[in-house]
MDTraj code that builds the backbone (N, CA, C; nanometers):
import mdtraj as md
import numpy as np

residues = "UNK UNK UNK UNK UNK UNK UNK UNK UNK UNK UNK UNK UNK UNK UNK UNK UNK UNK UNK UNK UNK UNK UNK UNK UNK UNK UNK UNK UNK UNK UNK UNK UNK UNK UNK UNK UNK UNK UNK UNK UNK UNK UNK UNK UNK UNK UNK UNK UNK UNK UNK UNK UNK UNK UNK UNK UNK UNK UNK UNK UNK UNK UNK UNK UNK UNK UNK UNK UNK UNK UNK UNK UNK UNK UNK UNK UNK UNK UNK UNK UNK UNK UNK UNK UNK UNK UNK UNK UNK UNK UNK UNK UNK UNK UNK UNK UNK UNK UNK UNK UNK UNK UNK UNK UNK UNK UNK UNK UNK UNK UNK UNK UNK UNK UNK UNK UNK UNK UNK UNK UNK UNK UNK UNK UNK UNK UNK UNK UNK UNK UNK UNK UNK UNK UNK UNK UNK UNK UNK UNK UNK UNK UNK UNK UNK UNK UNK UNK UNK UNK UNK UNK UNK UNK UNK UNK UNK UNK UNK UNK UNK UNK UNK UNK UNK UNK UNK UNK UNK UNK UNK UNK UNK UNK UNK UNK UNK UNK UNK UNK UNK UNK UNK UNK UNK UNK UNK UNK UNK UNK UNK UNK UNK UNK UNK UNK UNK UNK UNK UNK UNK UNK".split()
xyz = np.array([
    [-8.3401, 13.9189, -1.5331],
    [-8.3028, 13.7886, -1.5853],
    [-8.1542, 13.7656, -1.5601],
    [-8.1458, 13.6470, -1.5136],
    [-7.9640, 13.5712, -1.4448],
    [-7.9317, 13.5961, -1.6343],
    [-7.8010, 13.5848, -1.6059],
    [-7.7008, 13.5075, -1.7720],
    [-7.6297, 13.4517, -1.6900],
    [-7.6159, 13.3147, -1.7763],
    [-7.5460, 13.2162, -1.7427],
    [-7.3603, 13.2487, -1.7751],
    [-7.3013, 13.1896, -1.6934],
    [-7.1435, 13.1976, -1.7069],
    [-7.1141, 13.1703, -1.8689],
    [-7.1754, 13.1012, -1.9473],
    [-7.1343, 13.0425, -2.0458],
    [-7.1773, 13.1943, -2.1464],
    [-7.2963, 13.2658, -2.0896],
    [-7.3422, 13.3462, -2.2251],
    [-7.2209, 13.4702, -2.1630],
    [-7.1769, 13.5087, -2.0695],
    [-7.0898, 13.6556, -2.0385],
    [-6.9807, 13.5874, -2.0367],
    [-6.8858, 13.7041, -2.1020],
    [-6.7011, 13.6468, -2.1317],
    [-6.6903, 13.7838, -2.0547],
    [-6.6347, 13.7185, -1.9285],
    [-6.5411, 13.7939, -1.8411],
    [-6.4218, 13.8180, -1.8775],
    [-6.3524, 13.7508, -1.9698],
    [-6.1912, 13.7515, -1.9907],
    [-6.1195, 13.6813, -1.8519],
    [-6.0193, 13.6958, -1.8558],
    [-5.9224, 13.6566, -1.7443],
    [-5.8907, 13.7355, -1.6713],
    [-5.8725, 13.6840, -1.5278],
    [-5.8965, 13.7768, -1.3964],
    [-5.7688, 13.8409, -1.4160],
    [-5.7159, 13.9756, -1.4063],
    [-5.5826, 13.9864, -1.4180],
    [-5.5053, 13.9598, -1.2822],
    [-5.3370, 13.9870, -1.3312],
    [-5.2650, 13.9459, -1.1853],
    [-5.2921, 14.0631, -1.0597],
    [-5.3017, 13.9942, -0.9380],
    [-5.2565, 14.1098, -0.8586],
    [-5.1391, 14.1417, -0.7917],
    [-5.0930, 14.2784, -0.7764],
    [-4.9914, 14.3300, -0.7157],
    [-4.9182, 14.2431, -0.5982],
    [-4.8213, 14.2009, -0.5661],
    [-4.7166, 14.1776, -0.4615],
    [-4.7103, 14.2593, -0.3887],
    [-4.7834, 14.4247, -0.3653],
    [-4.7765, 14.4518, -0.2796],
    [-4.8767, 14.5708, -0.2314],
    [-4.8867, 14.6381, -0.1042],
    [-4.7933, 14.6723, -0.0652],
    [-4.7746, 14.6267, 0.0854],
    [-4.8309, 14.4983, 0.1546],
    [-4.8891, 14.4515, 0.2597],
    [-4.7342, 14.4485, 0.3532],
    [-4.6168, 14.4665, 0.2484],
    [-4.4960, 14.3965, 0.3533],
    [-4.4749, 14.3972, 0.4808],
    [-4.5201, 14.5157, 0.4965],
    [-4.4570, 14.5576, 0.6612],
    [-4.5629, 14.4669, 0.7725],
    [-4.6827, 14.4885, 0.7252],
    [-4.7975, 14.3901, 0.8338],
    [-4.7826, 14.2657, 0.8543],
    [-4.7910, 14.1968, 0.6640],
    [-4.7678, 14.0830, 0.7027],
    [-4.6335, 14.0111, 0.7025],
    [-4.5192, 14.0508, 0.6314],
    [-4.3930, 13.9340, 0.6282],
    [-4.2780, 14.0048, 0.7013],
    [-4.3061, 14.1637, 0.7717],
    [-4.2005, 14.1946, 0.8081],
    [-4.2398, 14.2827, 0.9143],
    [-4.3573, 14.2345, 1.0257],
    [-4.3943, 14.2999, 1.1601],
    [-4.2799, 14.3495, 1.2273],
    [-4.2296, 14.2577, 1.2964],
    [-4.1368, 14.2755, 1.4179],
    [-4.0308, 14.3997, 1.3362],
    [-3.9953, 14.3729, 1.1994],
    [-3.8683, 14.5277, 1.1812],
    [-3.9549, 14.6291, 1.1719],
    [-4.1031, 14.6273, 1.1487],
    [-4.1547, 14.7629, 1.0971],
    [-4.2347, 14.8069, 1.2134],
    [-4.2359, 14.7227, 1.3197],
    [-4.2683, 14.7774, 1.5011],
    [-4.3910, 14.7137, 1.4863],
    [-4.4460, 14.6256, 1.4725],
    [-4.6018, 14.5821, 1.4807],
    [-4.5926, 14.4629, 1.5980],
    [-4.6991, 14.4416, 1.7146],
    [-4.6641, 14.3942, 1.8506],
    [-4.7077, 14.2350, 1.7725],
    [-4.6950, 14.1809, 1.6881],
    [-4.6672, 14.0481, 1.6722],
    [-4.5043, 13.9968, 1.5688],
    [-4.4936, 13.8716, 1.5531],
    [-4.3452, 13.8058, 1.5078],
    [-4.3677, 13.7958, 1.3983],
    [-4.2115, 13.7886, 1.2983],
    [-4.2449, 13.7260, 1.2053],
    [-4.1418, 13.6454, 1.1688],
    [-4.1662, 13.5290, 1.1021],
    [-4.1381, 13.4334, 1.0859],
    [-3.9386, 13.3840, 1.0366],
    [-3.8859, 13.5225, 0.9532],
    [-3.7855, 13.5255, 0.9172],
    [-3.7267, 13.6511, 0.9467],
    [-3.5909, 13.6911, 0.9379],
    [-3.6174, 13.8322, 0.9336],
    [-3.4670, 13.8433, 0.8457],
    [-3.3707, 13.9653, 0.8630],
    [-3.2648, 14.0082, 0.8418],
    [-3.1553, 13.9398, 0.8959],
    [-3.1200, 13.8228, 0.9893],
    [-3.0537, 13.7475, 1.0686],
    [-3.0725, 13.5890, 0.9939],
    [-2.9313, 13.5907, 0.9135],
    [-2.9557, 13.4554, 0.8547],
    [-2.8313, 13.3664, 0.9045],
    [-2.7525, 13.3964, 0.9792],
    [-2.6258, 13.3492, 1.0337],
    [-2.6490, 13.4508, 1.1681],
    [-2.6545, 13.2905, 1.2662],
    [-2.6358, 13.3094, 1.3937],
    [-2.4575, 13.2819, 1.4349],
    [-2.4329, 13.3047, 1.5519],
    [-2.3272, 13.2741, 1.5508],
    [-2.1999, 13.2207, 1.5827],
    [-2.2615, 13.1024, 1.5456],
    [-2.1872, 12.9379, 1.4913],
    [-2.1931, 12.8747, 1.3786],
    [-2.2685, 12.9584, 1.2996],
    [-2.2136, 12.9683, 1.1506],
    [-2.1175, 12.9400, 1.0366],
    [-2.1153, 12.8403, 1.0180],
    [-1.9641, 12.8432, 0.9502],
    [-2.0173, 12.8950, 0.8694],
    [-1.8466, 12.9967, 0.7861],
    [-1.8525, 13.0843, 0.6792],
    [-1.7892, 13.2228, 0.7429],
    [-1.6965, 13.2754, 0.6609],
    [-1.6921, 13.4444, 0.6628],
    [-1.8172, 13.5197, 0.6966],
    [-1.8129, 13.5428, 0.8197],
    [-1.9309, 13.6880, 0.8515],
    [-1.8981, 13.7999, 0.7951],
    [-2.0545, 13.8077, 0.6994],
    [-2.0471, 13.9275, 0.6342],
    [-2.1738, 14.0188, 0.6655],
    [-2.2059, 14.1263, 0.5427],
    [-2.3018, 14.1843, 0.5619],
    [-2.3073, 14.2243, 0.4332],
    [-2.4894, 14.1538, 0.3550],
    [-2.5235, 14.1923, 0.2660],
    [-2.6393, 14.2822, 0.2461],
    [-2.5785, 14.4478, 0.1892],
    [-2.6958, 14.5729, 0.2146],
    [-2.6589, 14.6344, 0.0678],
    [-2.7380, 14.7152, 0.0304],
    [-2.8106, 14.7650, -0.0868],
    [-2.9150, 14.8551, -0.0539],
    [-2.9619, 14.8905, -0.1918],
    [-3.0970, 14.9201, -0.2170],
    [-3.1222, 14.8644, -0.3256],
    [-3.2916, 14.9114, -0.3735],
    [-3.3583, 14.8947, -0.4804],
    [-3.3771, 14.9931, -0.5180],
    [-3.3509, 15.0427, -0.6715],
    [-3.3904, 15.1687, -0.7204],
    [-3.4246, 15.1813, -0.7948],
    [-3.5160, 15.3040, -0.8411],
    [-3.6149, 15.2762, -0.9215],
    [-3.5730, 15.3573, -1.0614],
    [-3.6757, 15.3522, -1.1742],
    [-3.6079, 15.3822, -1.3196],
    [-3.5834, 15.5528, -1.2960],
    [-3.5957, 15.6290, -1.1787],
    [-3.4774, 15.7413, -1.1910],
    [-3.4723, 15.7661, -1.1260],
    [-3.3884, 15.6701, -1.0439],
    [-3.2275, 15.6358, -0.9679],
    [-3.2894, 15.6346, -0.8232],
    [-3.4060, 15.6665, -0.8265],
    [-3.4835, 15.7069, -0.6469],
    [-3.4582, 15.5595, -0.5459],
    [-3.3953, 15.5481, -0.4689],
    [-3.4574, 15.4720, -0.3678],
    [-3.5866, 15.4419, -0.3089],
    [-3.5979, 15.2651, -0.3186],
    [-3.7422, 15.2882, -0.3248],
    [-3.8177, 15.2069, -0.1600],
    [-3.8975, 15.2774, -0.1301],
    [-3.9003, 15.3025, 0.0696],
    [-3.9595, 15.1862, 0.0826],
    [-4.0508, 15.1204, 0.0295],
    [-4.1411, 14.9984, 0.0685],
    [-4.1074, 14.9101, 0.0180],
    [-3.9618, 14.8125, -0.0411],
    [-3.9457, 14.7028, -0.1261],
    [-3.9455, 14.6179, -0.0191],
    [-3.9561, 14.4596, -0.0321],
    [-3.9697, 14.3472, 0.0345],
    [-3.8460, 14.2532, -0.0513],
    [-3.6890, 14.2119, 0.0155],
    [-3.6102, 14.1498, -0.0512],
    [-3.6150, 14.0343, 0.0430],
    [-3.5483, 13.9059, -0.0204],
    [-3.5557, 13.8023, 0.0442],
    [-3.4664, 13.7457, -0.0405],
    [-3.3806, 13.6794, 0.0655],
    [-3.2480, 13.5772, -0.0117],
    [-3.2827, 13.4448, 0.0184],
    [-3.1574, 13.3555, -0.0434],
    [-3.1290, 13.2245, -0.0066],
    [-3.0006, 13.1694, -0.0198],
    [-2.9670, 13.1065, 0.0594],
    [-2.8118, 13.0662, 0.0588],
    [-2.7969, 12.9503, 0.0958],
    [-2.6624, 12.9187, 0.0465],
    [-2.6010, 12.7762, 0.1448],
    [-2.5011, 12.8776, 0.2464],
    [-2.4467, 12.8000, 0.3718],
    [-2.3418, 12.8537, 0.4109],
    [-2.2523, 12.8436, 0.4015],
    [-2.1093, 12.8838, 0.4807],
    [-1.9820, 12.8884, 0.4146],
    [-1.9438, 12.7396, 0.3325],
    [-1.9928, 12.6406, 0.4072],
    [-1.9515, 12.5354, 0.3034],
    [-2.0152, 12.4669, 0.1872],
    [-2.1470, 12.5300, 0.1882],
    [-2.2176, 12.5076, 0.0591],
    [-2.3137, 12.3991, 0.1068],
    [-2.3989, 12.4116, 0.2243],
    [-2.4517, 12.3856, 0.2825],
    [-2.6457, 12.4032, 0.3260],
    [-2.7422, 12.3589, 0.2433],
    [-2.8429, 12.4239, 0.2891],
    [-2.8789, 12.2919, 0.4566],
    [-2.9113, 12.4121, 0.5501],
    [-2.9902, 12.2595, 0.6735],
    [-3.1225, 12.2071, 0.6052],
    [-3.1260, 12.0613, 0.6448],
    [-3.2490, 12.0135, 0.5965],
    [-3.4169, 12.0128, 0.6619],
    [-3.3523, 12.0565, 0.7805],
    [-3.4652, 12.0796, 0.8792],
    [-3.4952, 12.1665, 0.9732],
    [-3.5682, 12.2033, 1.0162],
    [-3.5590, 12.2987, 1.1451],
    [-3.4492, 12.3023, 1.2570],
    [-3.4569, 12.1985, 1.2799],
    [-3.3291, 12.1502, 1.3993],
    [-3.2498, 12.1228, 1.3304],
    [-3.2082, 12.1381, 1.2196],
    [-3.0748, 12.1325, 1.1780],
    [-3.0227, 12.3147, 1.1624],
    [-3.1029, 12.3156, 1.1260],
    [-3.0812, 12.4880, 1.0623],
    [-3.0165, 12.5490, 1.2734],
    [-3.1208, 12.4792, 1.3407],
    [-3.0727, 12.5845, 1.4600],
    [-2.9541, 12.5308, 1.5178],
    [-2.9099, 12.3551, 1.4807],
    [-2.8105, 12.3290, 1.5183],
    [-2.6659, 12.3702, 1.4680],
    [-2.6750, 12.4069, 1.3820],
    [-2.5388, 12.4660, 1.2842],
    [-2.5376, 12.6122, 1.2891],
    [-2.6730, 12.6714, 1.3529],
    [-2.6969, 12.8474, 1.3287],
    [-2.7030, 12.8555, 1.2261],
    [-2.7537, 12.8365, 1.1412],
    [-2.7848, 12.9110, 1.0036],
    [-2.9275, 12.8575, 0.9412],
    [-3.0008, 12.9658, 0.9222],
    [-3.0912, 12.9762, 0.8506],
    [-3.1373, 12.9253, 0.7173],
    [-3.0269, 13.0279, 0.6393],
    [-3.0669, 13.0213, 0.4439],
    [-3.1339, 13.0859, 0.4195],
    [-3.1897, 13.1613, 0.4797],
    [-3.3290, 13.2500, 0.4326],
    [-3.3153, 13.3659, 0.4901],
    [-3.3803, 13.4633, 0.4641],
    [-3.3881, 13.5606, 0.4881],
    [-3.4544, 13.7115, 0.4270],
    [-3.5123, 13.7769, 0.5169],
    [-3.6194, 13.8963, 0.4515],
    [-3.6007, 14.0325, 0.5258],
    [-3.5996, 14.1326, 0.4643],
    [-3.5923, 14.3141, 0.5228],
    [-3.6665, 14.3430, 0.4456],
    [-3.7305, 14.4425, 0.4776],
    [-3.7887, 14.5990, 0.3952],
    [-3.6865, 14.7087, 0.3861],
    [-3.7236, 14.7484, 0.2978],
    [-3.6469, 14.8785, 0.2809],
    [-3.6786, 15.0004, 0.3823],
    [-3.8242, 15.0104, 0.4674],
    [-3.8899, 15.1206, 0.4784],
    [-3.8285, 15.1619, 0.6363],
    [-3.7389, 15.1307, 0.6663],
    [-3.7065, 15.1243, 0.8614],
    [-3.5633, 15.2001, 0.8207],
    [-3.4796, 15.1922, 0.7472],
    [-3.3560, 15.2572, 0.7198],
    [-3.3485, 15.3953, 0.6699],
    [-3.2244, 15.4717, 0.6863],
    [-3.2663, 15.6048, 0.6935],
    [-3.1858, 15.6222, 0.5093],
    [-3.1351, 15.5537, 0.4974],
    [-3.0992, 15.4889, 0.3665],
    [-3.1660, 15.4631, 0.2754],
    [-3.2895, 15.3996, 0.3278],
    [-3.3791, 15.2398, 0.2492],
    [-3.2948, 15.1645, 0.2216],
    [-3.2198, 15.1027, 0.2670],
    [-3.1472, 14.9951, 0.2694],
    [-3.1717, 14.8594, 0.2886],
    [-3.1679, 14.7538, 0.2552],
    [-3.1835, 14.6555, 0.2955],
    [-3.0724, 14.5691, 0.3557],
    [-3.0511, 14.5012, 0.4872],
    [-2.8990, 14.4762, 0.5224],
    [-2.9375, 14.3350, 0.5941],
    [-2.8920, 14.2606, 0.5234],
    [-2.8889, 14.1182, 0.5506],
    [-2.7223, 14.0888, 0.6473],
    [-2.7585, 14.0106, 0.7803],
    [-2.6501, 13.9651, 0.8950],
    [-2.5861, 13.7965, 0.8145],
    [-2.5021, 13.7983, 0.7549],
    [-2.4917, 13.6634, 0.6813],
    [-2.3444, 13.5826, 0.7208],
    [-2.3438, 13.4923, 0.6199],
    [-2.2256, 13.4717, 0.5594],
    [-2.1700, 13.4277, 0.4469],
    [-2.0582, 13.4455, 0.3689],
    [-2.0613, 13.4151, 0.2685],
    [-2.0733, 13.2889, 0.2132],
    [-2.1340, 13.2540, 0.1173],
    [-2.1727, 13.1208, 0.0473],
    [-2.0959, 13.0535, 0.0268],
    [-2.0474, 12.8963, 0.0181],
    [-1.9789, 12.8639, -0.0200],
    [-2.0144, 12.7809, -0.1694],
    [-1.9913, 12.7126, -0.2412],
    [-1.9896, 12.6769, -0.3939],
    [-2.1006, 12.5919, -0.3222],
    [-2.2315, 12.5574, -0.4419],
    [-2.3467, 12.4885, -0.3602],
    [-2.2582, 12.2951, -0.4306],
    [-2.2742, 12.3438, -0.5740],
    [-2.1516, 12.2624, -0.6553],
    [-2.0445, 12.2427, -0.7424],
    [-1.9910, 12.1598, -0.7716],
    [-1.7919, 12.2257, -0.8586],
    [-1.8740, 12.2732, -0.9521],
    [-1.7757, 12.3842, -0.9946],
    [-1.8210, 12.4520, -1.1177],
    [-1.9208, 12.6043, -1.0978],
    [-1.9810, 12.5867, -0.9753],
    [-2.0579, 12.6761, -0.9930],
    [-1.9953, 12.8053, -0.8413],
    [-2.0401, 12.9345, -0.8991],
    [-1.9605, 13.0076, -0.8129],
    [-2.0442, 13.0427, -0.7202],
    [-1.9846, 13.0964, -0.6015],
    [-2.0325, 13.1353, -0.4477],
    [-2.1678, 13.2444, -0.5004],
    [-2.2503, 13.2286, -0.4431],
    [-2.3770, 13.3245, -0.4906],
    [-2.5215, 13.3514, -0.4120],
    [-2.6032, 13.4398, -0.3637],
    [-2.6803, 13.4553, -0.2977],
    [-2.8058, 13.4575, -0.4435],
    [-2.9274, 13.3612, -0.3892],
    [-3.0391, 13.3998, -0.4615],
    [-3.1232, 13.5123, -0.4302],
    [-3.1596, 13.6094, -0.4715],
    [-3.2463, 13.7366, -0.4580],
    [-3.3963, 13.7228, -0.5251],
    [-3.5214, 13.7538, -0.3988],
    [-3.6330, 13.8032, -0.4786],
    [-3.6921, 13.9104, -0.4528],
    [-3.7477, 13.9925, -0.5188],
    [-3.7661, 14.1582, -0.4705],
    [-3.9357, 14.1671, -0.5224],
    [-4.0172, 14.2317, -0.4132],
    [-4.0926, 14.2061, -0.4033],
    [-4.1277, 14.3948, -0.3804],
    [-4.2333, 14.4529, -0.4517],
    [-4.2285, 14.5918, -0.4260],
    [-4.3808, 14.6118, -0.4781],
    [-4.4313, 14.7854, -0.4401],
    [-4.5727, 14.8211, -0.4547],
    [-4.5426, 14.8255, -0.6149],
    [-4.6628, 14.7962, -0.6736],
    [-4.6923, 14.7758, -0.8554],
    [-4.6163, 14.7038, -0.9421],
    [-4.5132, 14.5638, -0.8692],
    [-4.5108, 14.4859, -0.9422],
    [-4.5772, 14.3904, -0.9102],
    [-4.6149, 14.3313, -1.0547],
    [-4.7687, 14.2424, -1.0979],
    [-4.7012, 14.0889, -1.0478],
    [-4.5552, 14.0718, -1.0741],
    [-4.4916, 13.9459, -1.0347],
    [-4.3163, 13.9854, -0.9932],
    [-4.2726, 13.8875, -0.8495],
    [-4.1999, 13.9363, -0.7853],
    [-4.0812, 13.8876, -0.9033],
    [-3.9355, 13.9660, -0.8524],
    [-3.8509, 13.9428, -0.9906],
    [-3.7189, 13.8790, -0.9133],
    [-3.6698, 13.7560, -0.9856],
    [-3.5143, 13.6492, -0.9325],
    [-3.4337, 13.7131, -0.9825],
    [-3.3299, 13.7185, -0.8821],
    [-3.1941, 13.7728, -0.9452],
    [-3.0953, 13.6885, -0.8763],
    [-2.9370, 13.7054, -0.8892],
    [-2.8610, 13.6337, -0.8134],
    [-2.7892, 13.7931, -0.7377],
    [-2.6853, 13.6803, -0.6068],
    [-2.5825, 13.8432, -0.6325],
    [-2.4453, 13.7557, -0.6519],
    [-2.3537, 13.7549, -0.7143],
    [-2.1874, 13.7182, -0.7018],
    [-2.1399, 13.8107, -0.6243],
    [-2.0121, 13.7515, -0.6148],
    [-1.9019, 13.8071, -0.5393],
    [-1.7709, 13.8722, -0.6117],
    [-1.7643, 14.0331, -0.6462],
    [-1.6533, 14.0417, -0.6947],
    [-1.5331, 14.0046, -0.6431],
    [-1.5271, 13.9417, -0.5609],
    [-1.3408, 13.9027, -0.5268],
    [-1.3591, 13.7377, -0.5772],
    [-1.4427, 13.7126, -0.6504],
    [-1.4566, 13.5388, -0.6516],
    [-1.4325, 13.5328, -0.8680],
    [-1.3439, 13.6072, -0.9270],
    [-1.3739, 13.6292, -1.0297],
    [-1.3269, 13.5024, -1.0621],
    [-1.2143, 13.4138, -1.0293],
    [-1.2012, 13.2763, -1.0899],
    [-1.3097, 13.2077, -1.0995],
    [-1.4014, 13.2122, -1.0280],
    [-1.5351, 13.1155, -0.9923],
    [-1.6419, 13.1611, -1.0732],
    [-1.6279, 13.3129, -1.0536],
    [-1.7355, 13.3098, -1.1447],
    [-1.7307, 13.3014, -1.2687],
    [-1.6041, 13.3035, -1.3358],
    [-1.5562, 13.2882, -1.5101],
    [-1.6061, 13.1567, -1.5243],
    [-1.6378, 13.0719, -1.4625],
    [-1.6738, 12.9451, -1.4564],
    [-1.8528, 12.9099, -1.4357],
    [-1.9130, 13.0233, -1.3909],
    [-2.0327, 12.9887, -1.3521],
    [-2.1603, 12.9648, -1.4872],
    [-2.2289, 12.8516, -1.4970],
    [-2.2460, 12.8801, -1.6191],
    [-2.3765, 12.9540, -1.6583],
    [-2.4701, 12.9889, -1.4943],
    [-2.5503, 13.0765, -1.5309],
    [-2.4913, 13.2180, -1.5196],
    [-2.3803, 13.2794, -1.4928],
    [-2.3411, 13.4147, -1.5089],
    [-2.3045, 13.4331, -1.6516],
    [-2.2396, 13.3115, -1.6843],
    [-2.2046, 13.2714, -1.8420],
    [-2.3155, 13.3214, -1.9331],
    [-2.4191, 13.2766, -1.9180],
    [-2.5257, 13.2633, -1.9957],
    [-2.5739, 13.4201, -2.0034],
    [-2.5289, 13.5223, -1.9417],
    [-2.5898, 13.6504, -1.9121],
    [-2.4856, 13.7585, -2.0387],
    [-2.4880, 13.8429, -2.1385],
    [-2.3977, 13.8881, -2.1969],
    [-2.3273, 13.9199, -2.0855],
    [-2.2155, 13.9896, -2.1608],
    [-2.0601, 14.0228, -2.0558],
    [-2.1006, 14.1643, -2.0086],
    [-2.1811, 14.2466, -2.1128],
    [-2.1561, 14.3931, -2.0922],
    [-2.2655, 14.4500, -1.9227],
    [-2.3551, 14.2724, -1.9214],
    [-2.4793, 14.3778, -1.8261],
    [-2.4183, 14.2584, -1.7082],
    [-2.3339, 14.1672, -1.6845],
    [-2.2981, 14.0654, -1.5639],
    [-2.2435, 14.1561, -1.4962],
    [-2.1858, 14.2551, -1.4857],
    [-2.1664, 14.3406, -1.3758],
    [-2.3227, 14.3766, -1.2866],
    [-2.4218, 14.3729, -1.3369],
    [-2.5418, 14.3729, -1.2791],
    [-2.5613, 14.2775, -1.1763],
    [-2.4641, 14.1867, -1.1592],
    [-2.5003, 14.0416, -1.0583],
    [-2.3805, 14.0844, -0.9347],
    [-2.2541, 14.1581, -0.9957],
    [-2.1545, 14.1377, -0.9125],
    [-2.1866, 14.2080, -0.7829],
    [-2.1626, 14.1685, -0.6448],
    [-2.1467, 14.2862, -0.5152],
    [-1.9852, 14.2587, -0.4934],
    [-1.9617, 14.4007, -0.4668],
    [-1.8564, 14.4559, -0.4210],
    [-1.7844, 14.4665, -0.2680],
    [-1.6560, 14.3989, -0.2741],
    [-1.6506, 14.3920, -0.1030],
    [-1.6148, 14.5311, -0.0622],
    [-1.6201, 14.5700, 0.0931],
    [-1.5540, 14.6770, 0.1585],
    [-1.5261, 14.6320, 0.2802],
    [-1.4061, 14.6561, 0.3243],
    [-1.3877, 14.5878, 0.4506],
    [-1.3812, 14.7513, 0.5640],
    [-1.4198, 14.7448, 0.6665],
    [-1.3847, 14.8607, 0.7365],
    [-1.4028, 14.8523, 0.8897],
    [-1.3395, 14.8859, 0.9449],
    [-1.3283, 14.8656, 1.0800],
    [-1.3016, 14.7254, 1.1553],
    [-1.2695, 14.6042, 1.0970],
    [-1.2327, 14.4680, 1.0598],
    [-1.4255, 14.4304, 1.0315],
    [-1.5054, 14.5175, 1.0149],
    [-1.6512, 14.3924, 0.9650],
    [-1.6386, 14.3754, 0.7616],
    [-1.6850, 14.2948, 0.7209],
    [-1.6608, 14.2544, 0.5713],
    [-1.8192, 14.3207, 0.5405],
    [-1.8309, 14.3897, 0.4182],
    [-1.9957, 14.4180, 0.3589],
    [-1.9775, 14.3960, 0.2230],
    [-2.0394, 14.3949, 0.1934],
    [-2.0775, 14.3185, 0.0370],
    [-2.2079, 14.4243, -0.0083],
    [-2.1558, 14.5151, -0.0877],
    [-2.2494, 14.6891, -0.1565],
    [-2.3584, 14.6151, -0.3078],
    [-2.5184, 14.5420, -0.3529],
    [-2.5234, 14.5259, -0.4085],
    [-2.6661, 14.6110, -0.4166],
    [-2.6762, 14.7183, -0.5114],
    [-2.8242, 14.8128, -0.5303],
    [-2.8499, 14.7016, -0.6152],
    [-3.0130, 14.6843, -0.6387],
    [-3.0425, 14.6236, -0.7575],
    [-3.1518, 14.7364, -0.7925],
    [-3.1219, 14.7824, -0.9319],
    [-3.2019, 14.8455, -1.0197],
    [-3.2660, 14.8035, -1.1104],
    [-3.4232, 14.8714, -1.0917],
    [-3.5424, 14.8155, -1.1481],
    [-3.5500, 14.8248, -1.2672],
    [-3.5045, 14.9803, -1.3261],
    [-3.5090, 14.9809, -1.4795],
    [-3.3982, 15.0640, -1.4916],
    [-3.4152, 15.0883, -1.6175],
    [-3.3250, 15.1836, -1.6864],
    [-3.1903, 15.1591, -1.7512],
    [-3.1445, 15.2252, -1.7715],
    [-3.0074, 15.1088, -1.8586],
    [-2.9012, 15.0477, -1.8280],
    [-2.8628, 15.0737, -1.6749],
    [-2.8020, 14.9703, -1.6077],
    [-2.9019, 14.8813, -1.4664],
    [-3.0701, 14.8451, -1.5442],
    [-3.0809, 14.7654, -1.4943],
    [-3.0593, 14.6467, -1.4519],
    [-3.0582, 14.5871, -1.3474],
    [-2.9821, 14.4809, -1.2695],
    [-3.0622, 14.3237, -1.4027],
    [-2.9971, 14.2669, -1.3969],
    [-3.0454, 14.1222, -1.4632],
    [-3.1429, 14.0591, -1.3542],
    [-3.2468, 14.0096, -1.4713],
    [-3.3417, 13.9425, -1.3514],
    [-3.3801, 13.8341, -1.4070],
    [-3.3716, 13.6999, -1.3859],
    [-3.3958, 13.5709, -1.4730],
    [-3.5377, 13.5189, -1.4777],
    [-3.5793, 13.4494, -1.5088],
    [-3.7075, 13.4315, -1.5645],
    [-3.7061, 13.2597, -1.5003],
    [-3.7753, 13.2406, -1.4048],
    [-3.7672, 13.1177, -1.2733],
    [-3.8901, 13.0943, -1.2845],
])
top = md.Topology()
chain = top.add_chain()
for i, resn in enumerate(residues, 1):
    res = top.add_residue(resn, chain, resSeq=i)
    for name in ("N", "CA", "C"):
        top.add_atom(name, md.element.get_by_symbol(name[0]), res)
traj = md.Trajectory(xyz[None], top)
């Protein structure tokens, strides 16, 4: 004998995992697979306006491990606070806004974004890259920002860094290093533990 949908309580389907498909599907071409993909680690070509930089990290996990299979993806304006509105705009100015790595190709696990630095999108608000991190057994991917520690006037002003207590906003800041004349920008984001990174709720 059938039962009808109405007489069995299934409950609610639960969520599924974000991952661990990254490398096949959103990040072929870095992880060697003979088809393209759509975005990659190259978000400033170069005619770019903006300071060429380089934004690399890891993701680490609640004890301290680097973690080999994460999927990060940014968003930016460029140096002048700039998103393109279209395809042919984006290739006419060289710049993207977007951008995606895995962790699993570096001997690091690193993730290293080819960029440049942001410029203010509007007054008041400080220079900043959007972050989403995407990894095996989380149920939903998690937003973060990154700032710029050399931008501390700007960001005393920002009013979503504002909104974050004082003691864990070091969780947003990346750190410059300049070496050999290239600029890098050092930001791990950590998953748990007690200097986990801030992650906003979008």
């Amino acid at each position: 004998m059938l039962m009808s949908t109405q007489e069995a309580d299934f409950g609610q389907t639960p969520s599924q995992t974000v991952g661990p498909y990254f490398a096949y599907g959103l990040t072929a071409a870095q992880y060697g697979y003979d088809f393209d993909q759509p975005f990659d680690a190259v978000v400033a070509l170069d005619n770019a306006a903006g300071e060429r930089i380089r934004l690399e990290g890891r993701v680490i996990d609640g004890d301290g491990n680097p973690i080999n299979d994460a999927l990060v993806e940014i968003s930016q304006p460029d140096g002048k606070g700039r998103y393109p509105q279209t395809p042919a705009e984006a290739r006419e100015i060289g710049f993207r806004a977007f951008g995606r790595a895995g962790t699993g190709t570096d001997l690091q696990n690193r993730f290293v974004f080819h960029t440049v630095k942001p410029g203010a999108e509007s007054p008041g608000e400080a220079p900043h890259v959007n972050v989403i991190v995407l990894m095996r057994g989380l149920l939903l991917h998690a937003f973060t920002r990154v700032y710029f520690g050399d931008e501390a006037e700007a960001n005393a002003k920002d009013a979503v860094l504002a909104s974050v207590p004082a003691e864990r906003r070091h969780t947003l800041i990346a750190e410059r290093v300049e070496q050999g004349g290239a600029v890098s920008y050092r930001f791990d984001i950590r998953m748990q533990g007690a200097d986990e990174t801030v992650f906003f709720d979008v």
